[in-house]
C-alpha beads as a LAMMPS data file, in Angstrom:
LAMMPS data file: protein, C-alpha beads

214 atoms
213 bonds

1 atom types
1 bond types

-500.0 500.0 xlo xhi
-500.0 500.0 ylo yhi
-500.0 500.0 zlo zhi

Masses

1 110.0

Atoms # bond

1 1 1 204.295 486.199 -419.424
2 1 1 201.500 483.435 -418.919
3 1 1 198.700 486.531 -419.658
4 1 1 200.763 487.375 -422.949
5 1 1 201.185 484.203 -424.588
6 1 1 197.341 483.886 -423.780
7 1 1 196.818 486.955 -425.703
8 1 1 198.912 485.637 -428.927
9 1 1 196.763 482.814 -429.351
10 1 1 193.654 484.495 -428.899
11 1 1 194.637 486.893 -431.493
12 1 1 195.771 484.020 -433.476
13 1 1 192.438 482.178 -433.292
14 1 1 190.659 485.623 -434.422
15 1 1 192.607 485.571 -437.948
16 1 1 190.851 484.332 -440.517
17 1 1 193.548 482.708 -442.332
18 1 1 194.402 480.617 -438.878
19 1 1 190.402 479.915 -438.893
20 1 1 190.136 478.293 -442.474
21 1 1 193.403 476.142 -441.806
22 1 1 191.840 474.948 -438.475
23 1 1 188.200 474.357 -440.439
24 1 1 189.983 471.872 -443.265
25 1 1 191.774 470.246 -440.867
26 1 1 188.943 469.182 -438.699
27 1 1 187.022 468.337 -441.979
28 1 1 189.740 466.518 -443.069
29 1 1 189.408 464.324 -439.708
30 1 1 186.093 464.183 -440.031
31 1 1 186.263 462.784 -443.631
32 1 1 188.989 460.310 -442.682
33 1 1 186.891 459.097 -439.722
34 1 1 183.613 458.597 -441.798
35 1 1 185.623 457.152 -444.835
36 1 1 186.922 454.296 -442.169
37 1 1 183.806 453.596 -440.590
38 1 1 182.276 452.977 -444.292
39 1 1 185.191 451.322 -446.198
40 1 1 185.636 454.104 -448.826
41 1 1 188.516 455.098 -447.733
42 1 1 189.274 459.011 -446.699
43 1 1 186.988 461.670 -448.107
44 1 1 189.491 464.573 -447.512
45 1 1 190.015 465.320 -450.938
46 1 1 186.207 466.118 -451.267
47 1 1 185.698 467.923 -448.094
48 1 1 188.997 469.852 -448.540
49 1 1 187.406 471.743 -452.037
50 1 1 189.964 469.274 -454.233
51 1 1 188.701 467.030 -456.976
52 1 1 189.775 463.640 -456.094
53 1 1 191.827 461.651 -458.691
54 1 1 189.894 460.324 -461.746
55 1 1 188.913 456.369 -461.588
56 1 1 189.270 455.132 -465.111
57 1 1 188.538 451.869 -463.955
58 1 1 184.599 452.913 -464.066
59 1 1 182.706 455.429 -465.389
60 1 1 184.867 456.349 -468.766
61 1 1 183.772 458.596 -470.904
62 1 1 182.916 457.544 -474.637
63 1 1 186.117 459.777 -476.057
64 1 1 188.185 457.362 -473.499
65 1 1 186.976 454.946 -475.046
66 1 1 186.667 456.212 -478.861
67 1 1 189.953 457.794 -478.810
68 1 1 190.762 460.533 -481.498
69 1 1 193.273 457.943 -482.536
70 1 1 190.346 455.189 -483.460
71 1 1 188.098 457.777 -484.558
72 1 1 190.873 458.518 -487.493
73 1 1 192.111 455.253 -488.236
74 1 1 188.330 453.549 -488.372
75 1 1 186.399 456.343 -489.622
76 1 1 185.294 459.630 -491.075
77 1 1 184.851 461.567 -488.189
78 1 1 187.773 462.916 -485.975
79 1 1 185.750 462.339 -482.949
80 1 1 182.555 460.562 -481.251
81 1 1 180.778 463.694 -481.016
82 1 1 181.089 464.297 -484.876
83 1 1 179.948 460.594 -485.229
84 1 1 177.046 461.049 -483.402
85 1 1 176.509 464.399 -484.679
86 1 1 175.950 462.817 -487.955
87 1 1 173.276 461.577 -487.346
88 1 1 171.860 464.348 -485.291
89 1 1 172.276 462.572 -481.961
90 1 1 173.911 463.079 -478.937
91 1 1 175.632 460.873 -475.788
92 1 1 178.868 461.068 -473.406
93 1 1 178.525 457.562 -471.692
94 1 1 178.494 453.817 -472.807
95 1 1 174.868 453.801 -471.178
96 1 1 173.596 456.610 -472.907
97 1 1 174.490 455.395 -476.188
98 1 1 172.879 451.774 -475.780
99 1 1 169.508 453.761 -475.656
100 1 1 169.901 455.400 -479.068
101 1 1 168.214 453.598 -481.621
102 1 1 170.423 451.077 -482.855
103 1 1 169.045 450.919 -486.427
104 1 1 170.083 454.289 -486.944
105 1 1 173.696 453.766 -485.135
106 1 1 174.190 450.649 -487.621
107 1 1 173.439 452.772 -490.706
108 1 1 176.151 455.557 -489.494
109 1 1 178.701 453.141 -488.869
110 1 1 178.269 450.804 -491.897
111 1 1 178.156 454.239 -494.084
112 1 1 180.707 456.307 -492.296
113 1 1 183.465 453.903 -490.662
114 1 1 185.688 450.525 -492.268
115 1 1 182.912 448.677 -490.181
116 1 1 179.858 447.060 -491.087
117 1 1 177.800 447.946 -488.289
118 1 1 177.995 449.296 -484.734
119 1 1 178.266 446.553 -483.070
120 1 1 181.674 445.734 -484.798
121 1 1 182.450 449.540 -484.338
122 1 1 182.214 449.196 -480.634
123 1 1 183.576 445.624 -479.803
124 1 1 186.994 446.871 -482.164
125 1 1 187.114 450.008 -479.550
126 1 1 186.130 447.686 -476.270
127 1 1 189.259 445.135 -478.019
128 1 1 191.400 448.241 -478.236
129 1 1 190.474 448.443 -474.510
130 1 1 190.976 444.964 -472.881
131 1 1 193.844 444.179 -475.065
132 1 1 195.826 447.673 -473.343
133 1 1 196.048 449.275 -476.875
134 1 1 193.918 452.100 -475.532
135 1 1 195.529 453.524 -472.167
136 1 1 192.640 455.512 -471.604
137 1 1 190.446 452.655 -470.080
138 1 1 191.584 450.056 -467.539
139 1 1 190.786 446.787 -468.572
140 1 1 190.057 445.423 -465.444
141 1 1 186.477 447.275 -466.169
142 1 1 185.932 445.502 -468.960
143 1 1 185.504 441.927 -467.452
144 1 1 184.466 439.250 -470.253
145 1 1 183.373 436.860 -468.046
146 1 1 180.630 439.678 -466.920
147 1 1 180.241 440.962 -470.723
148 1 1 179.960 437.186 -472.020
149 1 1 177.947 435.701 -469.279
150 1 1 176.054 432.318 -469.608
151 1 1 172.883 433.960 -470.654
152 1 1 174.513 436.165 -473.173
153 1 1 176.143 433.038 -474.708
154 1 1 173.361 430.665 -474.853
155 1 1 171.223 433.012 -476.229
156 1 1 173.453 434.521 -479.028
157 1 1 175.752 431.569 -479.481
158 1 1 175.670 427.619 -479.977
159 1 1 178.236 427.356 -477.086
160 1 1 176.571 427.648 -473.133
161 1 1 179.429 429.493 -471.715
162 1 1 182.181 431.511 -472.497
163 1 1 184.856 428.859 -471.450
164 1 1 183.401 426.646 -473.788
165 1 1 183.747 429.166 -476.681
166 1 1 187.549 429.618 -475.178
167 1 1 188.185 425.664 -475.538
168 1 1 186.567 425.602 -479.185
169 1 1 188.771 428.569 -480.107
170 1 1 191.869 426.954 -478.395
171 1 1 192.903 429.615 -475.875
172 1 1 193.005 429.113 -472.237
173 1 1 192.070 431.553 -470.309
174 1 1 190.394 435.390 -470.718
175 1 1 193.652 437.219 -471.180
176 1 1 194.674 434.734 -473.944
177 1 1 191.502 435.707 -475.569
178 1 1 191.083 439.529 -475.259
179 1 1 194.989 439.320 -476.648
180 1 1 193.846 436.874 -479.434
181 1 1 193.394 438.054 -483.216
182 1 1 193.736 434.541 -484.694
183 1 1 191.657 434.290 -487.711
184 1 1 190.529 431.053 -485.696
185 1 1 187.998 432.647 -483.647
186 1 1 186.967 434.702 -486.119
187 1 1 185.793 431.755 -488.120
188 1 1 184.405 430.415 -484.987
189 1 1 182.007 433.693 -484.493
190 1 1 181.375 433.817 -488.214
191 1 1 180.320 429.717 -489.182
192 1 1 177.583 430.004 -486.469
193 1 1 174.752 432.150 -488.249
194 1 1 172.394 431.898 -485.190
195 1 1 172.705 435.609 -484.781
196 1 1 174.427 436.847 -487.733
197 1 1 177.676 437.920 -485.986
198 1 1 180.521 438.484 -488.817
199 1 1 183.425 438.272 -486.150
200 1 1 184.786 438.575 -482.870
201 1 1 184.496 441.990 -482.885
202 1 1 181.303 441.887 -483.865
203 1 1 180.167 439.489 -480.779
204 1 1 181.806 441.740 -478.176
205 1 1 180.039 444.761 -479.267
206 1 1 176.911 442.786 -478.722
207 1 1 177.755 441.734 -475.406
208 1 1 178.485 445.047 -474.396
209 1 1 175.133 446.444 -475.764
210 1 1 173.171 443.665 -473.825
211 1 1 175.098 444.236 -471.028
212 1 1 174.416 447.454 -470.335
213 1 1 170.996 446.919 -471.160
214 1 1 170.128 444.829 -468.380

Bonds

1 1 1 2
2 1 2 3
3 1 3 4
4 1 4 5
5 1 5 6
6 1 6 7
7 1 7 8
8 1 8 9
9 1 9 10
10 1 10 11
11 1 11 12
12 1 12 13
13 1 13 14
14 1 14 15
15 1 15 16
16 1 16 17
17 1 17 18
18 1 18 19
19 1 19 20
20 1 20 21
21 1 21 22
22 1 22 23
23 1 23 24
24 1 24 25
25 1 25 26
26 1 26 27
27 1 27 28
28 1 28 29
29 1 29 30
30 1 30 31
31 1 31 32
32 1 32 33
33 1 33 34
34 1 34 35
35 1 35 36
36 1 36 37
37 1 37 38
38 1 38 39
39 1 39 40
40 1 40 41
41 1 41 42
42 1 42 43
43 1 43 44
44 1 44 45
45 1 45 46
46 1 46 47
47 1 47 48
48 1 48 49
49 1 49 50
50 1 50 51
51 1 51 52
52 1 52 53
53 1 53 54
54 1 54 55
55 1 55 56
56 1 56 57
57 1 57 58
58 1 58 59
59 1 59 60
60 1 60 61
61 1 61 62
62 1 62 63
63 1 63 64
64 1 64 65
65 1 65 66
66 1 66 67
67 1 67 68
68 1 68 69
69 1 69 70
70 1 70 71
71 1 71 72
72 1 72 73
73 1 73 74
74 1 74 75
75 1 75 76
76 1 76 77
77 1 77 78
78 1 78 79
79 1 79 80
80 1 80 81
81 1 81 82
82 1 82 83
83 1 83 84
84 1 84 85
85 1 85 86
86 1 86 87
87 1 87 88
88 1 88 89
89 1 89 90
90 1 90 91
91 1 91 92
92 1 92 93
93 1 93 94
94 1 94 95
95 1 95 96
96 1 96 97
97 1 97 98
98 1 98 99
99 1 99 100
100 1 100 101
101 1 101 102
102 1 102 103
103 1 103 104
104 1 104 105
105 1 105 106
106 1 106 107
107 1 107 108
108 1 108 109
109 1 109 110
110 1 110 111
111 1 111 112
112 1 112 113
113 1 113 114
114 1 114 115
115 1 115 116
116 1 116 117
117 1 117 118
118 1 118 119
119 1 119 120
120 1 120 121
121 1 121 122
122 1 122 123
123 1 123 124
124 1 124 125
125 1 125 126
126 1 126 127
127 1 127 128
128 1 128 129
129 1 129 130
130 1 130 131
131 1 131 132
132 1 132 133
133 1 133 134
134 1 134 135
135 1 135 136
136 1 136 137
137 1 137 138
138 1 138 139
139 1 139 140
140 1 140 141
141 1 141 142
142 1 142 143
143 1 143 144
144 1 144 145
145 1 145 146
146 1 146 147
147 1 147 148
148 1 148 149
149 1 149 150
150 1 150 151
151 1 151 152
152 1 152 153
153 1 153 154
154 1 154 155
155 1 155 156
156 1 156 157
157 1 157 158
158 1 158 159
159 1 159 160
160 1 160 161
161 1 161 162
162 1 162 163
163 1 163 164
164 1 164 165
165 1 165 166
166 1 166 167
167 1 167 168
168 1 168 169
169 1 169 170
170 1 170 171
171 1 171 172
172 1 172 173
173 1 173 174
174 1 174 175
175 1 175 176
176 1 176 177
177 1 177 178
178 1 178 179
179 1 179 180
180 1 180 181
181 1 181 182
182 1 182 183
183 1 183 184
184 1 184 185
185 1 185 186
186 1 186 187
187 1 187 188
188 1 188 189
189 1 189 190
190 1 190 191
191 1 191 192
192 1 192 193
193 1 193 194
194 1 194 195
195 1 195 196
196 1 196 197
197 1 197 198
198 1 198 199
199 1 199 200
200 1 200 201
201 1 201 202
202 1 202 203
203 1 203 204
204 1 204 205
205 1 205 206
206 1 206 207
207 1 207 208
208 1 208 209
209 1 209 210
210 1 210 211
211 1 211 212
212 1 212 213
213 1 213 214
């Protein structure tokens, strides 16, 4: 009996099918182990052939964040792609956009879109974000306290930090402001001419831009 059942699972181990369910499963162990000993968590989606779950929270692309939606409300061009296309240039990430030259990107957007510039263009689709409007991003990856550091506000602003542009506008804390639309901080962009900024809008997309140019 012994020298059958030892002849079953031999046979068993010879199948292929048997083989590759015994080969993920080790990977899979593997993964989990290596994930732990790292902190990122298991790997087994990867090392199993399966794409693992997309992380809006970094890396969006720019159609999650110009939607088809903004694209048709804000502009003449049903996508980003067709924006860009316009003026014969090309991008599919936040960073690869801040390198195209920005003269040209303000002359598309003042000429093709409700906006005056780019920079508006982009801080109403990074408000669209943080604010929730636009499900596509998570606004946890839009952090204003990152975007609108101390630097960025001394340098751009008359205010040294972005909590004191938060008490000037009366709003108390981030959320409050990335929710706000009050004409109130809108005059409070606009009346300093340091920089030129004609609104909030117009700010954010500046921060972003210097962000990710840094």
């Amino acid at each position: 009996m012994a020298n059958i059942l030892g002849d079953l699972i031999a046979k068993l181990f010879k199948s292929k099918i048997v083989q590759d369910q015994v080969g993920n499963l080790v990977q899979d162990k593997i993964g989990d182990l290596v994930g732990g000993l790292f902190g990122g968590g298991s790997t087994a989606a990867t090392t199993s052939g399966k794409k693992p779950a997309k992380k809006k929270s970094e890396g969006f692309s720019l159609t999650d964040l110009f939607t088809s939606g903004f694209m048709k409300e804000n502009t003449s061009f049903p996508s980003i792609g067709d924006f860009l296309g316009a003026g014969n240039l090309k991008a599919t990430s936040l960073d690869e956009i801040s390198s195209l030259p920005q003269n040209q990107m303000h002359d598309l957007a003042a000429n093709g879109t409700k906006f005056d510039g780019w920079r508006e263009m982009l801080g109403a689709a990074v408000a669209e974000a943080i604010t929730g409007k636009n499900k596509n991003v998570d606004p946890s990856s839009l952090d204003l306290s990152k975007l609108m550091n101390a630097d960025f506000m001394k340098s751009n602003t008359k205010f040294a930090s972005l909590t004191d542009f938060m008490q000037a506008a009366g709003v108390d804390s981030e959320d409050a402001l990335k929710a706000s639309s009050s004409k109130k901080v809108d005059e409070l962009v606009s009346e300093d001419d340091s920089n030129g900024f004609g609104n909030w809008k117009d700010l954010l997309g500046s921060a972003v831009t210097s962000f990710l140019k840094k």
